[in-house]
C-alpha positions in Angstrom: -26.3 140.2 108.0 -28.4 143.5 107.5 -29.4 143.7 111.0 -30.4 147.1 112.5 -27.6 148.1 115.3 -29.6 151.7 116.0 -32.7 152.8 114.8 -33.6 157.0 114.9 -36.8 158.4 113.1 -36.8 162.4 112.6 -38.1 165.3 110.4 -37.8 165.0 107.0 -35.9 168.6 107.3 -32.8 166.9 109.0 -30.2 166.3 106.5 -28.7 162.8 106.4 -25.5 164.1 107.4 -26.9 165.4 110.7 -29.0 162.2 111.0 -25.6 159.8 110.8 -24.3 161.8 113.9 -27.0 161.3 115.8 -27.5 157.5 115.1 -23.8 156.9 115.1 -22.9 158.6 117.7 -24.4 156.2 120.7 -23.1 153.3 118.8 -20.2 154.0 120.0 -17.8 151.6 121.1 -21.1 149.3 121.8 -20.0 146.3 118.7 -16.6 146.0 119.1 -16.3 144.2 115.5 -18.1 146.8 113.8 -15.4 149.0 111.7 -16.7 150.0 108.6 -19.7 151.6 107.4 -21.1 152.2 103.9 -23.3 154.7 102.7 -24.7 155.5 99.6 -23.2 159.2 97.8 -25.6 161.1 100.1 -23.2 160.7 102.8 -19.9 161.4 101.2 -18.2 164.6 102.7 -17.2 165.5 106.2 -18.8 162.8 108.0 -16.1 160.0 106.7 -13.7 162.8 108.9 -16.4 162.7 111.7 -17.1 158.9 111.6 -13.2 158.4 111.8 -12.1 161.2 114.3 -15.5 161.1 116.8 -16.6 157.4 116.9 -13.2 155.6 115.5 -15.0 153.6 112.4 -14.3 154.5 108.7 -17.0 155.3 106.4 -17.0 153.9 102.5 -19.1 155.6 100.5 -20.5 153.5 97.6 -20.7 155.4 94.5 -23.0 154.6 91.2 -20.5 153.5 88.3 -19.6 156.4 86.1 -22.2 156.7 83.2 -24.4 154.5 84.6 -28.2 154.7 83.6 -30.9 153.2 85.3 -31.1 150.4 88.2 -27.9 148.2 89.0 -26.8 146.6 91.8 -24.2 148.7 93.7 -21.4 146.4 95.7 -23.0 145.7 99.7 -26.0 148.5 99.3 -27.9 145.1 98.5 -27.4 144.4 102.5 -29.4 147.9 103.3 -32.0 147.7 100.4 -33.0 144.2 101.5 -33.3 145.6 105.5 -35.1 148.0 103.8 -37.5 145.5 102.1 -37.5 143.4 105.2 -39.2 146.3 107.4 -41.6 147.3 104.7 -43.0 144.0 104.8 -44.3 145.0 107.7 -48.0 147.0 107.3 -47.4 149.6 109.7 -44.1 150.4 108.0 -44.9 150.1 104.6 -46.2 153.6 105.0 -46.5 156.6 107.1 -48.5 155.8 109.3 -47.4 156.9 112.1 -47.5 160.3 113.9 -44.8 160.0 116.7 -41.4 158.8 116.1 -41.0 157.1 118.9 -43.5 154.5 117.8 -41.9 153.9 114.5 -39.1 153.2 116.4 -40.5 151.0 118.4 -42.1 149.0 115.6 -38.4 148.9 113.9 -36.7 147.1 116.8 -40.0 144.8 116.8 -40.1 144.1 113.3 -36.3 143.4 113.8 -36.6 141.4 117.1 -39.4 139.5 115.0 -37.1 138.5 112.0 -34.0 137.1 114.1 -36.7 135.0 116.4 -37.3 133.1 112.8 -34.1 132.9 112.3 -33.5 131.5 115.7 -36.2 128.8 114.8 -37.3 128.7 111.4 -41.0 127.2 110.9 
């Protein structure tokens, strides 16, 4: 459904890597039905291990089509590209604009909250 299960905002100077850990790691056990994860080929390496061994869900990593030039559609990254596109929609995300990550945070999960409410009860 490409809804936000944990949201964590850091320094640019964290790898992703060490970013997954943190994010995954209170997810844990918290969404019974959730066993898989995608990522994009920034993730592949050790955390598939990690994800599997520390928080018991396996991580596919979706990989661009060999030879492949320019934009196409990669199988399920659609889902995180469209959340993407869904919180930039929002002003105060579209850019940084904020100085405390906390805050950014906070207007993720509201953003969020916002966009189920109108599912809840379309107008």
């Amino acid at each position: 459904m490409g809804l936000v299960l944990g949201v964590l905002v850091h320094e640019a100077s964290v790898s992703e890597q060490r970013g997954a850990t943190q994010v995954l790691r209170p997810l844990c056990g918290r969404f019974s039905r959730l066993r898989v994860l995608r990522a994009d080929a920034a993730y592949a390496g050790g955390l598939a291990s990690w994800a599997e061994r520390e928080v018991g869900l396996t991580l596919e990593v979706v990989h661009k089509p060999p030879g492949q030039q320019g934009f196409a559609v990669l199988p399920k990254r659609w889902v995180v590209e469209r959340t993407f596109a869904w919180l930039g929609r929002w002003r105060r995300l579209s850019k940084d604009y904020e100085a405390l990550p906390q805050t950014e945070e906070a207007l993720i999960r509201l953003a969020m909250t916002a966009l189920m409410l109108r599912r809840l009860h379309p107008t």
